[in-house]
N, C-alpha and C positions, 0 to 999 in steps of 0.2 A: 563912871558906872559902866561896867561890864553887861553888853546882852552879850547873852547867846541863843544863836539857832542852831538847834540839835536834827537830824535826819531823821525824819520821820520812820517809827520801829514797825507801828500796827501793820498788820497784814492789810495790805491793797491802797495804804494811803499812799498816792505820789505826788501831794502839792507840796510846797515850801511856803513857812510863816513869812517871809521876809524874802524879795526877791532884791537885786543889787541895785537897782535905781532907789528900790526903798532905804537899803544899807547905808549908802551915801547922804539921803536924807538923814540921816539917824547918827552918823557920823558928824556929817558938818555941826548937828548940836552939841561935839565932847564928847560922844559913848564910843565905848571900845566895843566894834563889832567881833565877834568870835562867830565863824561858822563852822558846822561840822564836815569834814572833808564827802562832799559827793551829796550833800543834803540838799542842792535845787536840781541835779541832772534830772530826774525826773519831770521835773515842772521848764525842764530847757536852759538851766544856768548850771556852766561849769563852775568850777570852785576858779578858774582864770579873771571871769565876769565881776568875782565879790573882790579880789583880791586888786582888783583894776580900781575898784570905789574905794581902795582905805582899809576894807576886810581882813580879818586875821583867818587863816584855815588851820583847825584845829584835828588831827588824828580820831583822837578817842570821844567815845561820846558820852563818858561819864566826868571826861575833864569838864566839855563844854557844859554839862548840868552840873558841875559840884562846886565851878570857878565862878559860876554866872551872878551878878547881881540879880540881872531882871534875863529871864528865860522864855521864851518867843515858841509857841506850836502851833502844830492844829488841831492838832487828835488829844488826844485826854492824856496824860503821862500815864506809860504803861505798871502793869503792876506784876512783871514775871511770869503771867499767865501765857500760854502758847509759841514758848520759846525766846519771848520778849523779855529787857531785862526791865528789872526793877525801877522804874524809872522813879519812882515817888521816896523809894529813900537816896538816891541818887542827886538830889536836887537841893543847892546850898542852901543849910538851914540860915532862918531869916530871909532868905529871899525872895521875890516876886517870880510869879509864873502867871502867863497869859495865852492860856487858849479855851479853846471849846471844849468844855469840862462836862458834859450830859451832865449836871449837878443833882438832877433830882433820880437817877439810877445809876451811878455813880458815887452812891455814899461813903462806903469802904475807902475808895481813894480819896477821897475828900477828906476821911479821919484822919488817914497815912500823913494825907500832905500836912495837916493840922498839926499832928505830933512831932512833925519836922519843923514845926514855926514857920512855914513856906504863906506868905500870903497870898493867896489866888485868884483867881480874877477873870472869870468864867465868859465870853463873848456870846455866849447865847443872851445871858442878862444883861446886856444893853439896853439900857430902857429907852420905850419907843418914842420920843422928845425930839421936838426940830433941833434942840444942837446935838443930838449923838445919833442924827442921821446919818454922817458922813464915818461912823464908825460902826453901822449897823451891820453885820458878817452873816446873820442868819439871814437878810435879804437878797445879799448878795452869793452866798449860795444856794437861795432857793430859786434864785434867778437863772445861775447856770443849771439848775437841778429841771427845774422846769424844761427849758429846750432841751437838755441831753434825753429826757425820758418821753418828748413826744419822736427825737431820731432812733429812741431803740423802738419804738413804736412801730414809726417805720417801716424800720430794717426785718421786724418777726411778721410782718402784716403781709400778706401773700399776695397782693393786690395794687394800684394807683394809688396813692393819695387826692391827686386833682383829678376834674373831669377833662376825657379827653375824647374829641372827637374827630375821627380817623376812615380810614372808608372800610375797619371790618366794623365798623358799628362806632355808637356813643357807651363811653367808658364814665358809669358813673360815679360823683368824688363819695372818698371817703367820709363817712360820719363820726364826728368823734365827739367827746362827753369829758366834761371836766368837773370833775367835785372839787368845790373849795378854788375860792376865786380870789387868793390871797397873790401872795409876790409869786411862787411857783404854778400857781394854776394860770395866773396872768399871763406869766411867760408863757408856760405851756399852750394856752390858748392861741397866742400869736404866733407861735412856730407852726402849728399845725394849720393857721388862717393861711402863711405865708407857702405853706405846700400845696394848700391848695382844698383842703379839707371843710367838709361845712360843720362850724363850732358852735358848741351852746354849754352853759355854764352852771352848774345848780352853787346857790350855797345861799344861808340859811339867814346871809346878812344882806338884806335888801340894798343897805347902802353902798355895796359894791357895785349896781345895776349901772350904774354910770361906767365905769370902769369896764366892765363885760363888754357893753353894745359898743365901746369907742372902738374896740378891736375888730367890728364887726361879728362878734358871736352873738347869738339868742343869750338871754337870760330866761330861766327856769324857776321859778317861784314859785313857793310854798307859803301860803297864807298864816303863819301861825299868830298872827293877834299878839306880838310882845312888841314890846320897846327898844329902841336903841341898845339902850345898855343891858337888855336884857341878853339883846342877839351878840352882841360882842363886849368885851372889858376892854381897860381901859388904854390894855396895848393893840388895841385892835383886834384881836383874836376872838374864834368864833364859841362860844360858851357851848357848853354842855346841853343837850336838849334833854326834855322833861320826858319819861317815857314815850308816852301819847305823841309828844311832836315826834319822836322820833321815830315810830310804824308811819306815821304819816310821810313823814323823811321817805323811807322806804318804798311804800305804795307810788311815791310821786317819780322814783329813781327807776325803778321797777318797769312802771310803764312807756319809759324813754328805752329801753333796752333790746325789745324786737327790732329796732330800728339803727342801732347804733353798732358802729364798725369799732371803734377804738375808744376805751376809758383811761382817765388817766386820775388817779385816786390821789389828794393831796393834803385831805382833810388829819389835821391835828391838833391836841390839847392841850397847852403846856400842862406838865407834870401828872395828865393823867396816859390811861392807855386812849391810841388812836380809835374812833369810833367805827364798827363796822356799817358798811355802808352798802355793800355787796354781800348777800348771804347765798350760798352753795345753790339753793335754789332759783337764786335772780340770776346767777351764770347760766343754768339753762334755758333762762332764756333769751342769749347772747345765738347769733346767728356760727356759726363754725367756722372757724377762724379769723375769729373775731381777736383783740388784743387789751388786755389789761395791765396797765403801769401802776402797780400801787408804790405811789413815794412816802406814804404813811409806813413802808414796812419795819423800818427799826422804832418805832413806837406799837410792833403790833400786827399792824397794817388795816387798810380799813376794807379789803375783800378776805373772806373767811375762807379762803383756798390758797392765798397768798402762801409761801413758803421762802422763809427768810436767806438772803441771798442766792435765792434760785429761780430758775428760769421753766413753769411747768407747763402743761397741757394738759388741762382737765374740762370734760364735757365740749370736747374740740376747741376750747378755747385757749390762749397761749396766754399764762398769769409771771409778769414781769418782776421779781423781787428784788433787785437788785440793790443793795446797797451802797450809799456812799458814792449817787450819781455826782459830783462835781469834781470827784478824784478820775473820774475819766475824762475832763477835762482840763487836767491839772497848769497848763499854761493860765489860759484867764480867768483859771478862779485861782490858783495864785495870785496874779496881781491883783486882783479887788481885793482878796482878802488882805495883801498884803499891806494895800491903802488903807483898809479899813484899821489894823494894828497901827500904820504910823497915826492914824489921827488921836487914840484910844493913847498910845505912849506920851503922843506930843501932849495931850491935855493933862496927862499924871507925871509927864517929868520931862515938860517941856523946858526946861532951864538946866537938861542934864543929870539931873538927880530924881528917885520918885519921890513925890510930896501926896499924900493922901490926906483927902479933906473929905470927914464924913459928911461932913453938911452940902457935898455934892451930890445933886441927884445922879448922876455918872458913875463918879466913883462909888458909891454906897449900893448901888445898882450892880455894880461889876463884881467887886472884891466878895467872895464867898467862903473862903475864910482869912484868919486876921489872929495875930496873935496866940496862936495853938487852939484857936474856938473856929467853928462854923457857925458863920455869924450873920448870913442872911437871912433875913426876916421869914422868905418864903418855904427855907434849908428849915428851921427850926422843928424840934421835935415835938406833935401836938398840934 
């Protein structure tokens, strides 16, 4: 079987799906690695590094998507848009393709690849099961997503993070505020503990409150009288709030805000829009020069001043958009991600060949289309 890693086309992506200690993993099982010439310099690996594991280096990056059996990304295959080539007819019919496919705002490409007979196999939907822990990609880039956005935090904060006390006086630490206490709020939390910053955490799922205080941050609660399952499903994710709880949400956020130096926004829904959570008016009540990270912003974002990959100042305050934090860190979120693919390959075609088995929670979880259909259950139209 033939993978190929193609060089990432999207504007601003610099990781690689596949770095060369993974290649070699991948190799020793039979596959013919193809990489695209200059596809990891970004993420730190010359094409010398792949070529050392067994690797082929390949010129053109329409060889390496047209030859490929099973085809290796991160970013979505492009669709000719913005200078980018057409990646989805590009890509060898019947073939396998595996990356992070935004599937549920991403439809168009998902029909493209469909009508190429391309089966696909999306890493967002990993389902969240102790055995495809070790292939879960969205945690492990919310991981690096988290600490990169409380350093841009930081870096715009005109101020200490920790308290320091000096003989022009006691300098005192930053306050900072995390919505949404999932894998990236977590991080988040602990990078800014580690600066030195005093942390506290809102989010709407009590059961995290363990999690929150072990980092030493405050937990923030909101009383809403619902159940488990009502606060989260079943991949752990935080549901939708009911109107009513949600002013309440706000009243509760609201009031934390005269007081708070740095927010760091991280609340999200799978497949809907991210919920706002900072409205125009709760920013003024942020002290001036205060800092907002919202990591919700390609679903939206969840402050209503937010402005999608940009960097503003509004009512003295400085609002963070930045997109596609773990591409600025593209060395170690390469390699997790990269771990995360070989585990995800190994389990669908660990013997060298893919073999798909719907009756896998894994595979049937992944593959998002199949045989010229979009065929995930939660893809379906209706």
């Amino acid at each position: 079987m033939k993978v190929g890693i193609p060089k990432e086309v999207q504007p601003g992506e610099t990781r690689v799906a596949i770095i060369p200690e993974t290649a070699k993993r991948l190799a020793e099982k039979g596959m013919d690695i193809v990489v695209e010439a200059g596809a990891g310099a970004q993420a730190g690996h010359d094409d010398e590094a792949y070529t050392a594991v067994g690797a082929s280096i390949e010129q053109s990056h329409e060889v390496v998507l047209g030859q490929s059996d099973l085809v290796l990304k991160v970013a979505p295959p492009a669709t000719g848009e913005n200078g980018t080539p057409d990646e989805t007819s590009q890509c060898k019919e019947g073939g396998v393709l595996i990356a992070f496919l935004q599937p549920f705002s991403q439809r168009d490409m998902l029909g493209k690849l469909a009508a190429r007979n391309v089966t696909a196999c999306s890493m967002e939907m990993v389902p969240r099961i102790t055995r495809a822990q070790n292939m879960d990609a969205l945690s492990s880039m919310a991981t690096v997503g988290g600490y990169k956005a409380v350093l841009l935090a930081a870096n715009a904060f005109a101020r200490f993070f920790p308290m320091f006390m000096t003989a022009a006086g006691t300098i005192p630490p930053a306050r900072t505020l995390v919505l949404g206490a999932g894998v990236a709020g977590l991080q988040a939390l602990a990078t800014a503990k580690r600066l030195g910053a005093v942390v506290e955490a809102f989010d709407t799922r009590p059961v995290v409150k363990g999690e929150v205080e072990s980092l030493g941050a405050k937990f923030i609660a909101l009383d809403l009288d619902v159940s488990h399952d009502e606060a989260q499903d079943a991949g752990g994710y935080a549901k939708e709030l009911s109107e009513d709880h949600h002013k309440r949400e706000l009243e509760l956020i609201a009031g934390r805000l005269p007081r708070t130096d740095i927010i760091i926004t991280t609340a999200q829904i799978p497949g809907r829009a991210a919920p706002i959570l900072i409205t125009t008016d709760m920013v003024k009540k942020l002290k001036p020069g205060s800092v907002i990270v919202d990591m919700a912003v390609e679903g939206g974002g969840n402050c209503e001043l937010t402005e999608y990959g940009e960097t503003v100042v509004r009512e003295g305050v400085t609002i963070i958009g930045q997109t596609n934090l773990p591409a600025l860190m593209p060395v170690h979120a390469s390699q997790m991600y990269s771990k995360n693919l070989n585990n995800l390959v190994m389990h669908m075609a660990g013997e060298g060949e893919m073999k798909l088995d719907f009756d896998d929670p894994i595979t049937a979880g992944v593959v998002v289309t199949h045989q010229g259909k979009i065929v995930h259950p939660a893809l379906q139209e209706g």
